[in-house]
Every structure is written in structure tokens, then in C-alpha cells.
MMTF fields as JSON, N, C-alpha, C and O atoms, coordinates in Angstrom:
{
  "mmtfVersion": "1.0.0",
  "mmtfProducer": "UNKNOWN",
  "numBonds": 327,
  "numAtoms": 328,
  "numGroups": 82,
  "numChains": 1,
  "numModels": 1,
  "chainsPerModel": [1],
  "groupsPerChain": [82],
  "chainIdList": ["A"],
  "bondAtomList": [4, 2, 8, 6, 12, 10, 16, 14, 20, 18, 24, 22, 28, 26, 32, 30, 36, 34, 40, 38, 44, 42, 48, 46, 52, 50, 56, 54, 60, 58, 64, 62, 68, 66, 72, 70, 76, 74, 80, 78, 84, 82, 88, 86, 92, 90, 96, 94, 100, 98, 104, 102, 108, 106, 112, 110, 116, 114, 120, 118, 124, 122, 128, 126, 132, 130, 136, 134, 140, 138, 144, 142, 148, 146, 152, 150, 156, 154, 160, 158, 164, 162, 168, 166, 172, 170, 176, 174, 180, 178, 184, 182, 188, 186, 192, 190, 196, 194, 200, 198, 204, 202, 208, 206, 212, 210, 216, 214, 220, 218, 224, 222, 228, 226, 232, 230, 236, 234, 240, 238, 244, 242, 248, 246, 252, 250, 256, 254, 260, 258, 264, 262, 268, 266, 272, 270, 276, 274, 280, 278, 284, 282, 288, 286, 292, 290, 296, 294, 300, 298, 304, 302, 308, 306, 312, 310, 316, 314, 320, 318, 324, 322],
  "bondOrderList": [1, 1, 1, 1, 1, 1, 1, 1, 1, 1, 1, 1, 1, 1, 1, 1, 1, 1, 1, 1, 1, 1, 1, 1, 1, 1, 1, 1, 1, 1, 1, 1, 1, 1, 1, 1, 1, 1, 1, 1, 1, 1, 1, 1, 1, 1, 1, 1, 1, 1, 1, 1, 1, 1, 1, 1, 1, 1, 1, 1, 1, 1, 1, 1, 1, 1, 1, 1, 1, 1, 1, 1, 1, 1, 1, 1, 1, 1, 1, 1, 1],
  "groupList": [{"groupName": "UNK", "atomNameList": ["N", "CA", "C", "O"], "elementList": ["N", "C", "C", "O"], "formalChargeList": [0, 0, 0, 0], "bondAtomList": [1, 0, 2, 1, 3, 2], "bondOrderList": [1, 1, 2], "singleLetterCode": "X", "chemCompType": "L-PEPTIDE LINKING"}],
  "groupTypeList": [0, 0, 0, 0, 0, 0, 0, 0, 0, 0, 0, 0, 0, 0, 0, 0, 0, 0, 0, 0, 0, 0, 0, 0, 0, 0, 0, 0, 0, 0, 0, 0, 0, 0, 0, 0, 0, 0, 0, 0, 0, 0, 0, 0, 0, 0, 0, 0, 0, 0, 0, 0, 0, 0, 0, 0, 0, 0, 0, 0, 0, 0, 0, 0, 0, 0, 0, 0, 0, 0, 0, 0, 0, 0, 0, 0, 0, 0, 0, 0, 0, 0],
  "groupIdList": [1, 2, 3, 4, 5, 6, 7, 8, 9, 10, 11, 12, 13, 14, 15, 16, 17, 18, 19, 20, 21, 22, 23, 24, 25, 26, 27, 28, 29, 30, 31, 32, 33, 34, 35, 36, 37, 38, 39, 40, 41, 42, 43, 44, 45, 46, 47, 48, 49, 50, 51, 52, 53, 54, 55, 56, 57, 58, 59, 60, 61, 62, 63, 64, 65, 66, 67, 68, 69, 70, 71, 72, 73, 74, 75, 76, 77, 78, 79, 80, 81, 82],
  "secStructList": [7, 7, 7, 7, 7, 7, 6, 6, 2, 2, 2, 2, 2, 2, 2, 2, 2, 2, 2, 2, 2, 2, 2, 2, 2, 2, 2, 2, 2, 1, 1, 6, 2, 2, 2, 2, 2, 2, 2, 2, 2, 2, 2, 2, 6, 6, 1, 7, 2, 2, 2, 2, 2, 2, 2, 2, 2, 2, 2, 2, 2, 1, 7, 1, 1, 1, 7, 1, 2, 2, 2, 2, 2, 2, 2, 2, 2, 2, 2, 2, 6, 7],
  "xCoordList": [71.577, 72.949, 72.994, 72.303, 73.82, 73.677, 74.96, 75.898, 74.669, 75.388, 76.695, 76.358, 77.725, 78.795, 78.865, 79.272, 78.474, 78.366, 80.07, 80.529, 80.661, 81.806, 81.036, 79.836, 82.325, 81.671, 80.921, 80.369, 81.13, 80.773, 79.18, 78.275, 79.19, 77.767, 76.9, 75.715, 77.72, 76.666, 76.741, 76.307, 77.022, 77.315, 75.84, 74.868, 75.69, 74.887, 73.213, 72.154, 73.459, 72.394, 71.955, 70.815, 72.591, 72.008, 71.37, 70.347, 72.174, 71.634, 70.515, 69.671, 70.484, 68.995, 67.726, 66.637, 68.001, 67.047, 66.41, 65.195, 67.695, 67.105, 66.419, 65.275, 67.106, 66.103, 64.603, 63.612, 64.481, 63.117, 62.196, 61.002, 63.197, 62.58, 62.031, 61.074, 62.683, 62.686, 61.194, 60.484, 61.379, 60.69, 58.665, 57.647, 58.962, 57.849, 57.111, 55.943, 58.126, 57.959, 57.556, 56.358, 57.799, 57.136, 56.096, 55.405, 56.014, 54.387, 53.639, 52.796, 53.685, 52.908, 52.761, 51.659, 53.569, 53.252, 52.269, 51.609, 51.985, 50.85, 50.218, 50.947, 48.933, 48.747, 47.55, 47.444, 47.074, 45.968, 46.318, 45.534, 47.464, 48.043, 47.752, 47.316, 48.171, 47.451, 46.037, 45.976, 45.221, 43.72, 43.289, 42.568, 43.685, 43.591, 44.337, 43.826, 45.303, 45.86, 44.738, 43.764, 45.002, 44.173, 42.823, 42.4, 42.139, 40.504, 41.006, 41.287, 41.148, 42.181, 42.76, 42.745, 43.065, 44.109, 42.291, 42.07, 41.118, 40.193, 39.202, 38.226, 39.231, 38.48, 38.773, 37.983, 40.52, 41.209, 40.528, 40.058, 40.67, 39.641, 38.483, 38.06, 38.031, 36.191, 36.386, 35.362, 37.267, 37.73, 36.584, 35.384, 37.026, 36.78, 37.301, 36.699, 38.768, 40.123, 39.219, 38.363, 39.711, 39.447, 38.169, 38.275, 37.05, 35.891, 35.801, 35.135, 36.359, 36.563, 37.152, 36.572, 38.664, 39.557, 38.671, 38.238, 38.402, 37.142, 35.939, 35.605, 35.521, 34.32, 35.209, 35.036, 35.96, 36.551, 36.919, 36.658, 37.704, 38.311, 36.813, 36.661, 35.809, 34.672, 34.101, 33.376, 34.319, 33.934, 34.418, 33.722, 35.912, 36.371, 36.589, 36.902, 36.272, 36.17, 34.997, 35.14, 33.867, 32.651, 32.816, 31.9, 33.549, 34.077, 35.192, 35.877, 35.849, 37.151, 37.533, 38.733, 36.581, 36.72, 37.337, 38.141, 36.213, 36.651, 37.698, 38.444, 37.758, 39.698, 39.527, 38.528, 40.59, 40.91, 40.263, 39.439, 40.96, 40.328, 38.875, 38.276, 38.615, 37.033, 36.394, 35.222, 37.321, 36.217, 36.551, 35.753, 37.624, 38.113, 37.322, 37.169, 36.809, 36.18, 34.338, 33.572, 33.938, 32.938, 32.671, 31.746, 33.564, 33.479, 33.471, 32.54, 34.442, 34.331, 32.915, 32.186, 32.297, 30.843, 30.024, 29.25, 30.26, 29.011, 29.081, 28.058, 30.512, 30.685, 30.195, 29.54, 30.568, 30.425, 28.846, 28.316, 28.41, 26.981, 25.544, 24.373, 26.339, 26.079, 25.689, 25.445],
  "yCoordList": [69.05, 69.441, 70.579, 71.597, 70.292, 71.41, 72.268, 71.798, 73.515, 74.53, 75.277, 76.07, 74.981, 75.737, 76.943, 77.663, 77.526, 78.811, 79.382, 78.839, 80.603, 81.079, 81.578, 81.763, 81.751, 82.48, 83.969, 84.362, 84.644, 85.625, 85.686, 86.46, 84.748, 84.427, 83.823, 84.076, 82.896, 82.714, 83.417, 82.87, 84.125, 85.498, 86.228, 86.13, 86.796, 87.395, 86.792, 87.387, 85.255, 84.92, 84.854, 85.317, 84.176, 84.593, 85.465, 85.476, 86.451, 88.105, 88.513, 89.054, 88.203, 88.427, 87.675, 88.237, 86.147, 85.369, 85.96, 86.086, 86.44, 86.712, 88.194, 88.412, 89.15, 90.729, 90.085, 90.65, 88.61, 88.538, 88.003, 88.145, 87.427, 86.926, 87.98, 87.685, 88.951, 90.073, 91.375, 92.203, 90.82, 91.697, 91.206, 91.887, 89.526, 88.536, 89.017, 89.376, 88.924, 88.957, 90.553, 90.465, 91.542, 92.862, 93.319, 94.307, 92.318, 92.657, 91.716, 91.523, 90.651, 89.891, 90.721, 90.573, 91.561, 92.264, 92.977, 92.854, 93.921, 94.903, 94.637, 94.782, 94.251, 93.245, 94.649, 95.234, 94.77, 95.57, 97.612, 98.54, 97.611, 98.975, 99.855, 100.967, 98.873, 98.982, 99.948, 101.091, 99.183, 98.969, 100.182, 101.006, 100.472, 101.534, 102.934, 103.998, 103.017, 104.213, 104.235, 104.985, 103.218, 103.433, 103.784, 104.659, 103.573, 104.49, 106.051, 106.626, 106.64, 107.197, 108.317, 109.539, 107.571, 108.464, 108.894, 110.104, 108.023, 108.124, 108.871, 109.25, 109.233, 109.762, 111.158, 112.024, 111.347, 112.631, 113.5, 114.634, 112.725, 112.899, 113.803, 114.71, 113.322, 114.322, 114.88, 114.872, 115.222, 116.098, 115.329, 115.57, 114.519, 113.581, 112.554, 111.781, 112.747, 112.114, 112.484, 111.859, 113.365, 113.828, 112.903, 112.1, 113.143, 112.209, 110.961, 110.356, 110.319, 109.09, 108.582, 107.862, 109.081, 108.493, 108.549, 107.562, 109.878, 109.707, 108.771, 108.353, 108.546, 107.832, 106.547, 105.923, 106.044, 105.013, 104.205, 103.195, 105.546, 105.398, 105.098, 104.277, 105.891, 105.262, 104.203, 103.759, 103.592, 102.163, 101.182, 100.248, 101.232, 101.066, 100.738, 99.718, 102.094, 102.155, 100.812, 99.724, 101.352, 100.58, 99.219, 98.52, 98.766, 97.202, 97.131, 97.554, 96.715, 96.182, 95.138, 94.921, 94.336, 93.004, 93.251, 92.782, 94.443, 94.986, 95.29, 95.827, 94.771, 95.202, 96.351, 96.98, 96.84, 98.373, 99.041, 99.943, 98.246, 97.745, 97.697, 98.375, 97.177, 97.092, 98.31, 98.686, 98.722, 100.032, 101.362, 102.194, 101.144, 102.533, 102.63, 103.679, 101.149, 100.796, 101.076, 101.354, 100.957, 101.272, 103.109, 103.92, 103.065, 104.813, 105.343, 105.962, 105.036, 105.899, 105.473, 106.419, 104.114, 103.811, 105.034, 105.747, 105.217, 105.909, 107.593, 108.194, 108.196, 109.681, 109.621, 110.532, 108.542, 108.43, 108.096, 108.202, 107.75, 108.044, 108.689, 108.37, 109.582, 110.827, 112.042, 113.165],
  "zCoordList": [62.692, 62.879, 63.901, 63.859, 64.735, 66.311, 65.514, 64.872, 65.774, 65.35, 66.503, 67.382, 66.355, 67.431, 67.638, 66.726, 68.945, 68.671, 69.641, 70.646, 68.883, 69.808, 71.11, 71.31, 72.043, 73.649, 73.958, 74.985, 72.634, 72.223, 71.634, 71.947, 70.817, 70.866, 71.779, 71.994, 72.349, 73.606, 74.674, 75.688, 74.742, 75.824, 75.225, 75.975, 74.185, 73.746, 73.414, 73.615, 72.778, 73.273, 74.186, 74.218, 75.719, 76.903, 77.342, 78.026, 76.821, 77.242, 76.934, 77.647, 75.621, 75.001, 75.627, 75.741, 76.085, 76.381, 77.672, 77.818, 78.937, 79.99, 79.632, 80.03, 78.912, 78.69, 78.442, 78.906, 77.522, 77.126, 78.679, 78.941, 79.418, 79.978, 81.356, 82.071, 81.478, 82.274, 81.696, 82.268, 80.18, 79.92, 79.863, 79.744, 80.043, 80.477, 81.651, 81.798, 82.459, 83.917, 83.678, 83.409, 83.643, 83.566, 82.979, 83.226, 81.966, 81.518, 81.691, 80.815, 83.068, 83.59, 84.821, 85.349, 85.431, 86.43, 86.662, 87.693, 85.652, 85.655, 84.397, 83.416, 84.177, 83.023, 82.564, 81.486, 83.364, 83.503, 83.496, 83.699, 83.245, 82.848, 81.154, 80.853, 80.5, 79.35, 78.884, 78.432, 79.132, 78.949, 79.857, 79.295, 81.447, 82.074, 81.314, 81.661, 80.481, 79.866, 78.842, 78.906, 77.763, 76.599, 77.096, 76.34, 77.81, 78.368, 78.802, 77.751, 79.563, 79.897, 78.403, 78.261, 77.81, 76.348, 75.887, 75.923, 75.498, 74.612, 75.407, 74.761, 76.924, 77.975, 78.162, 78.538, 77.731, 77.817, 76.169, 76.075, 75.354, 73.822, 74.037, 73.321, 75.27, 74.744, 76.328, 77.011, 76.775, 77.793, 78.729, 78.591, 79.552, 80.502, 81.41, 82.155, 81.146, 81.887, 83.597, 84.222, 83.77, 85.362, 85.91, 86.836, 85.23, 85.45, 85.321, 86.161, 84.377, 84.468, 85.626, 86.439, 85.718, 86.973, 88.119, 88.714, 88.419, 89.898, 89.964, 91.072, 89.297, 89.063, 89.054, 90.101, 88.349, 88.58, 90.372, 91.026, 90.465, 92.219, 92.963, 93.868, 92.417, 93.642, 93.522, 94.412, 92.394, 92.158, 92.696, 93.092, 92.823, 93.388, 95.028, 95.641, 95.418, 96.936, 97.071, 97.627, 96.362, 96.685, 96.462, 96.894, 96.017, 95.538, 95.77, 94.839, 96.77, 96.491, 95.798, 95.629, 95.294, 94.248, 92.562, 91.756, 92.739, 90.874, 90.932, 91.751, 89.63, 88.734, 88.527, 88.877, 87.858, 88.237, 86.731, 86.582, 85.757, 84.436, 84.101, 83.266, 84.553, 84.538, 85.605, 85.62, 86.332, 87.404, 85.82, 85.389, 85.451, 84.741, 83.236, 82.611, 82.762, 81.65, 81.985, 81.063, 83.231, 83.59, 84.103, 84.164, 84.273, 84.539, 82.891, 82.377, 82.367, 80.791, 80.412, 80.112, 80.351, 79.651, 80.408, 79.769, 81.824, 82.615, 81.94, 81.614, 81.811, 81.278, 79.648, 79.141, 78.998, 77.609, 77.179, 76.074, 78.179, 77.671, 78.645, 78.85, 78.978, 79.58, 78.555, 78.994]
}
């Protein structure tokens, strides 16, 4: 049984569908933002933010292939077991 909805409701469902769909598209954008904070939040922990990020950036430099994710996840392993 298909349900009638007033213009009011479908006004609002719409609305909602495209916010979800806006909000798809934005966290398909930077997928890899995440994972770079959370190292980052646990790096700032044993006072090592600063070192990580640099060490990261030169991994970086040295690779332009590596994800950013994986340079920033490899810099915390290199300070963290230091």
C-alpha cells in the first residue's frame, strides 16, 4: 500500500534526502581526514603532534605516491617507537 504523502511532507522528505546526499558526497571527499586527526589527537597524547606532522610531510615529499594517511600513520609508528 503506497502511502500519500501532503506537499509538506514531501517538501521535507526531499530535503532530508538531498542533506544525506550532500553529506555522502562530503565524506567521500576527504576520506582520509579522519584517520590523519585521530593519529594526530593520540600523537598530541605523548607530546609528539609537531613530530609526527614533520616526519609525515617528509615522507611525503619523498613519495609523492603515499597517502597522506599512511605517511601520518608511518610517522607516529617511527616517534612511537622511538
Amino acid at each position: 500500500m503506497k502511502k500519500n504523502l501532503s506537499g509538506d511532507q514531501l517538501s521535507s522528505k526531499k530535503a532530508l534526502k538531498n542533506m544525506l546526499k550532500g553529506a555522502i558526497a562530503e565524506s567521500a571527499w576527504q576520506p582520509s581526514l579522519a584517520p590523519i586527526d585521530e593519529i594526530l589527537l593520540e600523537a598530541g597524547a605523548h607530546n609528539l603532534r609537531a613530530e609526527v606532522k614533520a616526519s609525515a610531510e617528509l615522507f611525503m615529499a619523498d613519495d609523492p605516491n603515499l597517502d597522506e594517511a599512511n605517511a601520518y600513520n608511518m610517522a607516529y609508528l617511527k616517534w612511537i617507537n622511538e
